[in-house]
C-alpha positions in Angstrom: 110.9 117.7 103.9 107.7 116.0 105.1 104.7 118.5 105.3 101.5 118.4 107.1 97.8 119.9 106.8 96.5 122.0 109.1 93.4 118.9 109.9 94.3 118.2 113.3 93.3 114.2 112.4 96.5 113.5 110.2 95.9 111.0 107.5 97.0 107.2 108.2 99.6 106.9 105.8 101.6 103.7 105.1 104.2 103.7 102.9 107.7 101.5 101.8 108.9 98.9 99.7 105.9 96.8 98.3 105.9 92.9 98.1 106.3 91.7 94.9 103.2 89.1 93.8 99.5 88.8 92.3 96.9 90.5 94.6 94.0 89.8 92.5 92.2 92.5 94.5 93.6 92.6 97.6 95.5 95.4 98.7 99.5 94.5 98.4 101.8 93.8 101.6 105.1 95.7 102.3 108.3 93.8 101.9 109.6 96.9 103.6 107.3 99.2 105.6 108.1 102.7 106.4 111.6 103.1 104.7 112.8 106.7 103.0 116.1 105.1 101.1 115.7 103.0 98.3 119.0 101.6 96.4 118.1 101.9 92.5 120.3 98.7 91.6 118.1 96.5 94.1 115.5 96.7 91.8 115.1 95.1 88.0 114.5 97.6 85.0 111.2 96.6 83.7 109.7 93.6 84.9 106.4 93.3 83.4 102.8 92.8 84.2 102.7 95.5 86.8 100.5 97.6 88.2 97.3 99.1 86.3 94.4 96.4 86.1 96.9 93.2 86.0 96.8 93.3 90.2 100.3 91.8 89.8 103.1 93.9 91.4 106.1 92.4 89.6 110.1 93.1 91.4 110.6 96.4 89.4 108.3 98.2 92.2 110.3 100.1 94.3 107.7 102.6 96.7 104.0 102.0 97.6 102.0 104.4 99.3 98.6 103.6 101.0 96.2 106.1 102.2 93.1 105.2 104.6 90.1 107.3 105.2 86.6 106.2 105.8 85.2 109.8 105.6 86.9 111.0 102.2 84.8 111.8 99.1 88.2 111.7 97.3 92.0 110.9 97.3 94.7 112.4 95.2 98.7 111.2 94.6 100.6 113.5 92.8 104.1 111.9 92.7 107.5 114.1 91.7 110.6 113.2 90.2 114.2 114.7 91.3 113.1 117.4 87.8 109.4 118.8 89.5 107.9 116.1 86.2 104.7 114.4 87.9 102.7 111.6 87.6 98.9 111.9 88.9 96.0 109.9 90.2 92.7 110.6 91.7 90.1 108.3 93.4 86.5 108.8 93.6 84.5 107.0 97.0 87.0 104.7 97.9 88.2 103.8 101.7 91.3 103.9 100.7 94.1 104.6 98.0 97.0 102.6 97.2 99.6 103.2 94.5 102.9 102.2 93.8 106.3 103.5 91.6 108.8 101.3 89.9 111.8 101.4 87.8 110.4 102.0 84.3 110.9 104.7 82.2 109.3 107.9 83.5 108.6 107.0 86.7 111.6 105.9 88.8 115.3 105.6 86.4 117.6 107.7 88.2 119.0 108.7 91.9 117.3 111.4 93.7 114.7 112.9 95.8 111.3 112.0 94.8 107.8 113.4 96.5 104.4 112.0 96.9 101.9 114.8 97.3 98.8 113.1 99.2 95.5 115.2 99.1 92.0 114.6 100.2 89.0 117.2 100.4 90.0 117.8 103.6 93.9 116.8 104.0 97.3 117.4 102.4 100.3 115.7 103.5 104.0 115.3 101.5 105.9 111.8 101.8 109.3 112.3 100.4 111.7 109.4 99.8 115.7 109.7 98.4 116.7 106.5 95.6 120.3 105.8 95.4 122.3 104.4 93.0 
């Protein structure tokens, strides 16, 4: 499921359930680092301020993904519902890149496979992660 460029320096990747709390900033902690299974009921519908420019990351997060690369001129995260529907982000001259999914409508309300697509000018690697109900 998991795909790699052909780079031969893979991208460092960090990924899993985020910890919920105000960052003001800083880059958020894991609760939960590296896991692929996520149990949809675990999780509050809609627990707001989160994400965007409020630095908070409230309980309704589910997946985080962080990418690091000194050298890139840009990051992309296209991220994929179990229907191909996609949500998408692009950085300009940053370090690194971290976003994060929750359980709100249109981004994560129902069981299934979900993809993150994670691109730089000279990297592509797929993250794929199953929610359960």
């Amino acid at each position: 499921m998991d795909r790699v460029g052909v780079n031969s320096m893979p991208l460092n990747i960090r990924f899993g359930v985020p910890q919920p709390g105000d960052y003001s900033g800083a880059t958020p902690q894991f609760k939960r680092e590296g896991v692929k299974s996520i149990s949809l009921p675990d999780f509050p519908y809609s627990v707001y301020p989160s994400g965007g420019l409020s630095n908070i990351v409230s309980e309704s997060e589910m997946f985080m993904v962080q990418v690091m690369d000194p050298t890139a001129a840009w990051f992309r995260m296209i991220w994929k519902n179990p229907h191909g529907a996609t949500i998408s982000d692009t950085i300009q001259n940053g370090k690194d890149m971290y976003e994060y999914l929750g359980r709100f409508p249109g981004e994560i309300d129902e069981n299934g496979i979900y993809t993150v697509e994670i691109s730089t000018e000279k990297e592509n690697q797929d993250i794929s992660f199953e929610v359960t109900k």
